[in-house]
C-alpha positions in Angstrom: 110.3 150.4 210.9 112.6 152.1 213.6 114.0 155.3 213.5 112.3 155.8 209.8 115.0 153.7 208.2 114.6 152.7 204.9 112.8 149.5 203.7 114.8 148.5 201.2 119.0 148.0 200.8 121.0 150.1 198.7 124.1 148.1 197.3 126.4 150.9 196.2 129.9 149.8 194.7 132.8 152.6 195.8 135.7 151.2 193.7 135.6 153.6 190.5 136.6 150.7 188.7 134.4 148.2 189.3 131.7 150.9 188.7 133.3 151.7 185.0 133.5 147.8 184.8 129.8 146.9 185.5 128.7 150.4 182.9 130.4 148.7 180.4 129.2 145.2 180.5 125.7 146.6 181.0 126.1 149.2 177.9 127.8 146.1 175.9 125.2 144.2 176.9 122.4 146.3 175.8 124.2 147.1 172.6 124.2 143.7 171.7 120.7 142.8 172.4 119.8 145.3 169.9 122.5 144.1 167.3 121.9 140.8 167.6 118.3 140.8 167.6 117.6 142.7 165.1 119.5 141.0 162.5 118.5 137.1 164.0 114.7 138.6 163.0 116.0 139.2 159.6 117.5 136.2 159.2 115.2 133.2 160.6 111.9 135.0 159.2 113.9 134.9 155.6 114.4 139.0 155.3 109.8 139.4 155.7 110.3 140.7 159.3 113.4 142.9 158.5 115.8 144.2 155.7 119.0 145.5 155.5 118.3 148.3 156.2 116.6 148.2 159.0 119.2 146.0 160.7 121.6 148.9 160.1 119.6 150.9 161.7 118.9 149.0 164.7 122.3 148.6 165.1 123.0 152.1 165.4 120.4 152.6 167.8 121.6 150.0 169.6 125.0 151.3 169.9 123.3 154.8 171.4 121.7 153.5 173.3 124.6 151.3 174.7 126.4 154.5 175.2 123.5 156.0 177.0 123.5 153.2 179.2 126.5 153.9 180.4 128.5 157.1 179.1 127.8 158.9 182.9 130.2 156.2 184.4 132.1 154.6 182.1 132.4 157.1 179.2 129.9 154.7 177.3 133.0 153.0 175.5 131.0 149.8 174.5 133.5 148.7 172.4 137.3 147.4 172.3 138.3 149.3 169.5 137.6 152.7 170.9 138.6 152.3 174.1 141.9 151.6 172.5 141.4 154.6 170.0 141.0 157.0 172.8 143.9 155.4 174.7 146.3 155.8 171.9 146.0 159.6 171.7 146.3 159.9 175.6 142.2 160.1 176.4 141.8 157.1 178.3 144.0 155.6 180.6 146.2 152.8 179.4 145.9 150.7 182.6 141.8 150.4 182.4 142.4 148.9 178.9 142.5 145.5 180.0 139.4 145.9 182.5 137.1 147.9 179.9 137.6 145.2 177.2 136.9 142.5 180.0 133.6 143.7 180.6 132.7 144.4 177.5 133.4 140.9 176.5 131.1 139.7 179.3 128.5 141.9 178.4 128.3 141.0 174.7 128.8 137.2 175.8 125.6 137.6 177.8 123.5 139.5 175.5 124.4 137.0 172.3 123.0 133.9 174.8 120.1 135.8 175.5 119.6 136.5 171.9 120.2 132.7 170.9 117.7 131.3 173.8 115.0 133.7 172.9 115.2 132.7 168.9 116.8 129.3 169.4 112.9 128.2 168.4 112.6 130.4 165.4 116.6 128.6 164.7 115.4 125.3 165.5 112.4 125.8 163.2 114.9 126.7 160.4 117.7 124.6 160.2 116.0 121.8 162.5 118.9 121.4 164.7 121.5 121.2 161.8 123.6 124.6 162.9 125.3 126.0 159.7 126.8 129.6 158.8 126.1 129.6 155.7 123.2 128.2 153.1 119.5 128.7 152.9 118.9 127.9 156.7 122.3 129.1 157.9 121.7 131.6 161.1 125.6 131.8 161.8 125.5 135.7 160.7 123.0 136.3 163.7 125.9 136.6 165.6 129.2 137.6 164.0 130.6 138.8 160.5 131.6 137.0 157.8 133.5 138.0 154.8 132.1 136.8 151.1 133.6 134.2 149.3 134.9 136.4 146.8 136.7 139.0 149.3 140.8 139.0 149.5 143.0 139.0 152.5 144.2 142.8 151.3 141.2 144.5 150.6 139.5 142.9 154.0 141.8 144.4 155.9 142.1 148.1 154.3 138.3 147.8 155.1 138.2 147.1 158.3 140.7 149.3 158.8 138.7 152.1 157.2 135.4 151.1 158.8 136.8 151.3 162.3 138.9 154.1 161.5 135.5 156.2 160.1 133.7 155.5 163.5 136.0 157.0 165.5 136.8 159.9 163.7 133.2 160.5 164.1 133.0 159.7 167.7 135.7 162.1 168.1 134.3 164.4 166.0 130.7 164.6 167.7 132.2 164.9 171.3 134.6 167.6 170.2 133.6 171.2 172.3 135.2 173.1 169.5 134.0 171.7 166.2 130.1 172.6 166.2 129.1 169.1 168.3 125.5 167.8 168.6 124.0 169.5 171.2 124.9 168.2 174.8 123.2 165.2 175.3 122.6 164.0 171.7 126.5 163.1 171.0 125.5 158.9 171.0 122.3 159.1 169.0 125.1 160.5 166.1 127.3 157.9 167.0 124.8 155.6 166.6 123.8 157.0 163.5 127.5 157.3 162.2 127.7 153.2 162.6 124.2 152.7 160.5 125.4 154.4 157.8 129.4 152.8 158.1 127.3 149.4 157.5 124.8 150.7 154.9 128.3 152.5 152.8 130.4 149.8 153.7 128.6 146.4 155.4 128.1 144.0 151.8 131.7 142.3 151.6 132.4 141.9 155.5 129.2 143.3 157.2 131.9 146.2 158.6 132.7 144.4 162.2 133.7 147.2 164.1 133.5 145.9 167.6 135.9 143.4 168.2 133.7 142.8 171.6 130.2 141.6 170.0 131.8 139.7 167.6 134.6 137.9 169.1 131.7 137.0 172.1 129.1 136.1 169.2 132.0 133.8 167.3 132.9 132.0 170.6 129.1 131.6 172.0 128.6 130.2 167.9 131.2 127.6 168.7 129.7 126.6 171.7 125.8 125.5 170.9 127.1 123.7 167.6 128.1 125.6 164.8 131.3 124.3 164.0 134.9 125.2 163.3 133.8 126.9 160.4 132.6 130.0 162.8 136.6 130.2 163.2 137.5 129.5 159.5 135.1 130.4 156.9 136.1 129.7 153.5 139.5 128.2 155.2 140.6 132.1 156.4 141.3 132.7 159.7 138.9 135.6 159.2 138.5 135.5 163.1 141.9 137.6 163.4 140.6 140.1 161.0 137.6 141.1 163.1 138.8 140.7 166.3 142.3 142.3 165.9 142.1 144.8 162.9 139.8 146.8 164.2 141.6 147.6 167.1 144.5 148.9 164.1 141.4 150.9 162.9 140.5 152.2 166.2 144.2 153.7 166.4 144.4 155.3 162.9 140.9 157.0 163.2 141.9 158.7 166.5 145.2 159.5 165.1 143.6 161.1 162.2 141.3 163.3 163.7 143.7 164.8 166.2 146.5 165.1 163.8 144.1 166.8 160.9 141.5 168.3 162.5 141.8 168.8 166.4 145.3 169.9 166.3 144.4 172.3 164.1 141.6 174.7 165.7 142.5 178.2 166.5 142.7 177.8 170.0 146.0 175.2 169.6 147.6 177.6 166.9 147.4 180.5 169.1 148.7 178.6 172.5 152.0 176.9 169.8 152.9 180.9 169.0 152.5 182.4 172.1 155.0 179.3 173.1 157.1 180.5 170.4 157.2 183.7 171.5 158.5 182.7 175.0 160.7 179.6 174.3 164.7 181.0 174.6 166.8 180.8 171.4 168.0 178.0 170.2 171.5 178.7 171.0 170.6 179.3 174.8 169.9 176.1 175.6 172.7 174.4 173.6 170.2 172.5 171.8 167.6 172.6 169.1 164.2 173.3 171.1 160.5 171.8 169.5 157.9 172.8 170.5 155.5 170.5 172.8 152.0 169.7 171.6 149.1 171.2 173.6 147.4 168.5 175.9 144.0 167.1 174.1 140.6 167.9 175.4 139.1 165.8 176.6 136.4 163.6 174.8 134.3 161.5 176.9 
């Protein structure tokens, strides 16, 4: 080598966000190779290789360690609904929306592919070629939720709703500096832990489909190797509109919730509103009724 150069290339990419970008696929990605595979090892060994429970838990850890993967440059979103969350109370800007949830998308498209090619012999095995959702060899729940055949419109929604709306209040909640946080560092093994027990509370009538992301991807990827139109329309419901797009509502209300009765509401923010008082002129001065501002949020991720 000349001049002691290096014997390898480094490919570094300068645009912020195309760096963000790539995190996220790769953090969706590695979420949803955990996700996915845990529960298609439930399903095609008939529930001996895995249980409930433990698919609930490999989810969470999946989800840390998605965030792990990729929290240092993309603030470890690994999920549609809260990067919306975040961007509804002002935490995440509104114009990396679109290019978050694009790579996410990507990344849980790839990992649900992998996932089917690595047990498509385990699925062949079960349902010997016939793809179904549902029945004794049906391996449709590998990768996406369904709701049970008993479960309304209403309360499906309300439940999404709430499930979504739980996890970020927690995620909010564990990367808050002023609300006795995990200790620096452990804020996505909580997160993860948060979404294992949302599914284990709350997973029986829907299995809790909190990110719009690794399901909508899973759904589409269903569709393609042979499932059927009944990946779209279960039971005749549209119930692909309630996972991919109620969430997102969840996201919102959850974020909403924990600024408006929790994070508003440390001492901190109550002592910055009076001493605003205290200097905003009178009323009268200004010829108008005065209100005063809300102090900026900290920031999160």
């Amino acid at each position: 080598m000349k001049g002691g150069a290096s014997s390898h290339c480094d490919i570094v990419v300068r645009n912020s966000l195309a760096r963000g970008m790539l995190a996220e696929m790769a953090g969706t990605f590695i979420l949803v190779l955990f996700v996915d595979g845990g529960l298609a090892q439930g399903v095609v060994s008939g529930w001996t290789s895995g249980t409930p429970v433990s698919t609930s838990l490999t989810t969470g850890m999946g989800v840390a360690f998605g965030i792990y993967t990729s929290i240092g440059i993309s603030g470890g979103h690994v999920n549609p609904s809260i990067t919306i969350g975040l961007a509804s109370v002002g935490k995440f800007a509104w114009r990396r929306v679109p290019l978050w949830i694009t790579a996410q998308l990507i990344g849980a498209l790839a990992a649900a592919a992998v996932v089917f090619g690595i047990y498509y012999p385990a699925i062949e095995n079960l349902d010997g070629g016939n793809r179904t959702v549902f029945g004794p060899t049906g391996t449709g729940v590998i990768f996406c939720t369904y709701p049970q055949p008993y479960l309304g419109v209403w309360v499906g929604l309300v439940e999404q709703i709430l499930n979504t709306g739980l996890l970020l209040h927690c995620t909010m909640m564990f990367f808050d500096e002023r609300n006795g946080k995990p200790t620096k560092g452990m804020e996505p093994f909580f997160v993860g832990l948060s979404v294992a027990v949302i599914i284990l509370a709350w997973g029986h009538n829907a299995g809790a489909p909190m990110n719009p992301a690794r399901d909508l991807a899973g759904r589409f990827l269903s569709w393609l190797v042979g499932y059927g139109s009944e990946v779209w329309m279960p039971y005749k419901a549209h119930w692909w509109l309630v996972s991919t797009f109620v969430p997102l509502a969840g996201g919102i209300c959850g974020a909403y919730f924990y600024v408006l009765f929790v994070k508003r509401h440390h001492p901190g923010n109550l002592a910055q509103d009076y001493q605003k008082v205290q200097r905003s002129p009178p009323a009268d001065e200004l010829g108008t009724s005065h209100t005063v501002c809300q102090t900026e949020l900290d920031d999160i991720l």
